[in-house]
TORGU-872279 format. One record per residue (C-alpha): residue number from 1; residue in three letters; x negated, y negated, z. Coordinates in steps of 0.2 Angstrom, whole numbers, plus 2048, in hexadecimal, padded with zeros to 3 digits. Layout:
# TORGU-872279
<NUM, "ALA", <X, Y, Z>>
...
# end
This chain:
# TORGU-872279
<1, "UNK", <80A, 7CE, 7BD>>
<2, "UNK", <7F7, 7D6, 7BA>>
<3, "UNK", <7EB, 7D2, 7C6>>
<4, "UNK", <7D9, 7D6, 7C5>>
<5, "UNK", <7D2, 7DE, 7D4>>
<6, "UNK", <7C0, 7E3, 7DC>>
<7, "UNK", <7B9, 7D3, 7D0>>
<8, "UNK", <7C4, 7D9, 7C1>>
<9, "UNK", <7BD, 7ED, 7C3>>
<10, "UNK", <7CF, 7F2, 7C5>>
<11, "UNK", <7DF, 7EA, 7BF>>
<12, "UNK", <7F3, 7EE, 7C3>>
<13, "UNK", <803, 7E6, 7C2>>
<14, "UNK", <807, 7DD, 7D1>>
<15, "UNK", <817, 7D5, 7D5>>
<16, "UNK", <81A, 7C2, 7D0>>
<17, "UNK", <81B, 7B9, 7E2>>
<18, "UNK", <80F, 7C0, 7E9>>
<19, "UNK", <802, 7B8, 7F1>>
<20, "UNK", <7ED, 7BF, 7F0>>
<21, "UNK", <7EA, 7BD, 803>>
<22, "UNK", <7D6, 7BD, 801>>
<23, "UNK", <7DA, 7AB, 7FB>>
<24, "UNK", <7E0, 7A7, 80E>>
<25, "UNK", <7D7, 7B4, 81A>>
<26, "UNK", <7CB, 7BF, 81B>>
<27, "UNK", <7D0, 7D0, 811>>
<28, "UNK", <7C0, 7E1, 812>>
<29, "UNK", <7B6, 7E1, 801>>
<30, "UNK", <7C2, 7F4, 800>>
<31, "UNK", <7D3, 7EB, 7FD>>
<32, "UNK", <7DD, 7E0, 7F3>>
<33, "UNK", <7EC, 7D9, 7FC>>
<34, "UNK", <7FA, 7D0, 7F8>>
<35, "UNK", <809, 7CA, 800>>
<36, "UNK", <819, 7C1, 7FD>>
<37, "UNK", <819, 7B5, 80C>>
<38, "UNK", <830, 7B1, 807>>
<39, "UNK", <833, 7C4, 80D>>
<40, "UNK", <824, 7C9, 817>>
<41, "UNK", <820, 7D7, 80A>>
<42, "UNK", <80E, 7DD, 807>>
<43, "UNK", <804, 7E6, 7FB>>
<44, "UNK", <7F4, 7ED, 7FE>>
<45, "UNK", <7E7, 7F4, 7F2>>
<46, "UNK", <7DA, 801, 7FB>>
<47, "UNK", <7C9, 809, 7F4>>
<48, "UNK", <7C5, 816, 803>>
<49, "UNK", <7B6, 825, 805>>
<50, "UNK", <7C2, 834, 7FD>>
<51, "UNK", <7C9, 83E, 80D>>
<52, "UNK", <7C1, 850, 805>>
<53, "UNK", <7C8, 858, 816>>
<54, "UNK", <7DC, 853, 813>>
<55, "UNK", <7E6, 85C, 804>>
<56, "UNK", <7EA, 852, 7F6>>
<57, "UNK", <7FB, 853, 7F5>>
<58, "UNK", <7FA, 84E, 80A>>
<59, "UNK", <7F0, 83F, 806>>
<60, "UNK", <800, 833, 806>>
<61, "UNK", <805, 83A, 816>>
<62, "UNK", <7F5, 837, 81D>>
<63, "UNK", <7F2, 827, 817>>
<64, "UNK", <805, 821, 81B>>
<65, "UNK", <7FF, 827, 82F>>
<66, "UNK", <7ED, 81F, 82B>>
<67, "UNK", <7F7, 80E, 829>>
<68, "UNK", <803, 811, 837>>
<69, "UNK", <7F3, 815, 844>>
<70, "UNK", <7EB, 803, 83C>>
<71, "UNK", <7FC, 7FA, 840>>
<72, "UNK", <7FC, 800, 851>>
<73, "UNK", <80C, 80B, 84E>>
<74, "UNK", <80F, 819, 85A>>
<75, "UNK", <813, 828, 852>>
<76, "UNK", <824, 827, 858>>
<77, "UNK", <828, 817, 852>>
<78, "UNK", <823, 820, 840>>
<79, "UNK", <82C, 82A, 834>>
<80, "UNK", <827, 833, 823>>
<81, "UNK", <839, 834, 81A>>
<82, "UNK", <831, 83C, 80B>>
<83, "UNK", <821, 842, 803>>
<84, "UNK", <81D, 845, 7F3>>
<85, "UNK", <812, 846, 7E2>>
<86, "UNK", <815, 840, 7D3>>
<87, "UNK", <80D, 848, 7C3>>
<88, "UNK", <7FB, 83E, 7BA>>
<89, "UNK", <807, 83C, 7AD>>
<90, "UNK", <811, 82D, 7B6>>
<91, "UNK", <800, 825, 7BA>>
<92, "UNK", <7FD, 81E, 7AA>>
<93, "UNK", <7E9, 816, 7AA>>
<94, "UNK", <7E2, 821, 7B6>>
<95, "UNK", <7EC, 833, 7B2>>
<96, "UNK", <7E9, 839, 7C5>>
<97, "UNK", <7F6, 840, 7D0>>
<98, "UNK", <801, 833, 7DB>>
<99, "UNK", <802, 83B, 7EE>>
<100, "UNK", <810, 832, 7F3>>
<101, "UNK", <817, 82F, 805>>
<102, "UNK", <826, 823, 80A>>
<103, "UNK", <82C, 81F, 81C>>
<104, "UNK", <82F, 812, 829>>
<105, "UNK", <824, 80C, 836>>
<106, "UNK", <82A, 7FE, 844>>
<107, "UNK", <81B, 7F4, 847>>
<108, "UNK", <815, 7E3, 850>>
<109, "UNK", <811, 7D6, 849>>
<110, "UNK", <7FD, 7C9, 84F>>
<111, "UNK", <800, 7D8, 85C>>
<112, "UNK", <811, 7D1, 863>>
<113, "UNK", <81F, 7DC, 86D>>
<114, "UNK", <82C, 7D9, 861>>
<115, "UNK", <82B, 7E7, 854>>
<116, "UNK", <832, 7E6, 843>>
<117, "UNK", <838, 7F7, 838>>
<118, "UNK", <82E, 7F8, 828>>
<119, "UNK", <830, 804, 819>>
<120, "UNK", <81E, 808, 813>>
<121, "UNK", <81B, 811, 804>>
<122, "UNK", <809, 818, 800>>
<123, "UNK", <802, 820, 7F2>>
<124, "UNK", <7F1, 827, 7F1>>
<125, "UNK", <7E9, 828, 7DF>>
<126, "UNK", <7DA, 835, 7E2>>
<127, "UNK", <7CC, 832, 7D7>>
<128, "UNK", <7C1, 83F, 7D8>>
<129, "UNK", <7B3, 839, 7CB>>
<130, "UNK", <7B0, 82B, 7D8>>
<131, "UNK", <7B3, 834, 7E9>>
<132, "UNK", <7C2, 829, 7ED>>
<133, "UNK", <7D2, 826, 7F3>>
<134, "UNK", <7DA, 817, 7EA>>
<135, "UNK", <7EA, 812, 7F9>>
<136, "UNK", <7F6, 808, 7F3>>
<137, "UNK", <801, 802, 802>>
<138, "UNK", <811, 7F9, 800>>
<139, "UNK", <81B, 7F3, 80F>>
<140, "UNK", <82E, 7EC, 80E>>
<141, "UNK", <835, 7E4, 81F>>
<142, "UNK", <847, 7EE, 824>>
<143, "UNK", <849, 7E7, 833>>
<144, "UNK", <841, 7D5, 83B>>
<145, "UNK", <845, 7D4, 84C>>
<146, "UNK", <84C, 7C4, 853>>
<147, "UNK", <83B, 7C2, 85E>>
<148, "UNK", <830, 7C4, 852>>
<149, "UNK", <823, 7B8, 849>>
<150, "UNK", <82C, 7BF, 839>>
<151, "UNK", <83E, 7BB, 83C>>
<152, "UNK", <840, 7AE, 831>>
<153, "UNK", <83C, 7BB, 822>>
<154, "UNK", <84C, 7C4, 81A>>
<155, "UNK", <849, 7D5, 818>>
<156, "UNK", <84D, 7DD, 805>>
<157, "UNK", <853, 7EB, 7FE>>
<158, "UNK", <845, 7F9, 804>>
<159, "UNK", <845, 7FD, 7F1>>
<160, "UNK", <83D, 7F0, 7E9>>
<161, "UNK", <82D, 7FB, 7F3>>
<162, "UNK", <831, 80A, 7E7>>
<163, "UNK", <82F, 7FE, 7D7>>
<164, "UNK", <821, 7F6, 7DE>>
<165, "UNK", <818, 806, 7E1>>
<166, "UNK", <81B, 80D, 7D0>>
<167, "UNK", <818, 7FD, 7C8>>
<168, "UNK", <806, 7FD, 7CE>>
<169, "UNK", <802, 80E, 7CC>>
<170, "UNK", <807, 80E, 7BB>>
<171, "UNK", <7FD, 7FE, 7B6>>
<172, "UNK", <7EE, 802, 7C1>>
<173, "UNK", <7DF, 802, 7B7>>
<174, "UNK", <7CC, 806, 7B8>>
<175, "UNK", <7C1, 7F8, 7AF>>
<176, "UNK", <7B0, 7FD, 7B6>>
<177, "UNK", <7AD, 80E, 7BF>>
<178, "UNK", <79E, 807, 7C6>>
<179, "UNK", <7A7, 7FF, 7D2>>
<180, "UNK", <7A7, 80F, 7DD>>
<181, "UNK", <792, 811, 7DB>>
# end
């Protein structure tokens, strides 16, 4: 489903079920997130200051630990399982590199002790003529434990995550580079 973000300045496929979470809480002016509240899933859109100082082809790895640090995820409760890039060619409206890195991370939930396994997949779109990293997150629970807040919430096949991701990178758009003045 095609969802305008940043007030229609950027646009990608987002998957049908998914709910826009700004309509509900509080989202930063720098993302876009949405979540599927049947399956606990999440996507999140990110514009940040490009990270001149990290590799590019790192920049998935950094931002997969970026994420895990924000969740409150010890590093050894995190995993890379692969890192990769996929060629400008496979990202069809923005013809940049996708720094991909894919990995579980067992997190906590409104900061409970119960921590659930999610898969996270993060691609990082570096678009150099605005000095920015465009992060797109997107989290498939693997493992709910019975404690949890989330417990009611089935976890899905971890690669509906892959689809997701590729489905966004390859529909993102930019409508108005002024956007990142």
């Amino acid at each position: 489903m095609k969802r305008s973000l940043f007030g229609g300045a950027i646009s990608c496929d987002v998957p049908s079920g998914f709910a826009d979470v700004s309509e509900f809480r509080q989202v930063p002016d720098n993302q876009e997130v949405f979540a599927d509240a049947v399956t606990d899933r999440c996507v999140i859109i990110e514009l940040l200051q490009m990270e001149e100082t990290i590799g590019e082809s790192a920049t998935g790895t950094f931002y997969f630990n970026e994420i895990a640090d924000s969740n409150a995820c010890a590093p050894t409760d995190r995993h890379v399982a692969q890192a990769f890039t996929m060629p400008a060619s496979e990202v069809h409206g923005l013809q940049v590199p996708a720094h991909i890195a894919v990995g579980t991370q067992a997190v906590a939930k409104y900061k409970e002790a119960a921590k659930n396994v999610i898969q996270v997949y993060v691609c990082c779109l570096r678009l150099p003529r605005a000095t920015t990293d465009l992060v797109v997150s997107v989290t498939v629970p693997i493992s709910v434990d019975p404690n949890s807040s989330s417990r009611g919430h089935i976890p899905t096949d971890v690669d509906e995550g892959s689809v997701f991701l590729k489905a966004i990178f390859r529909s993102l758009a930019v409508h108005d580079w002024d956007l990142f003045q």
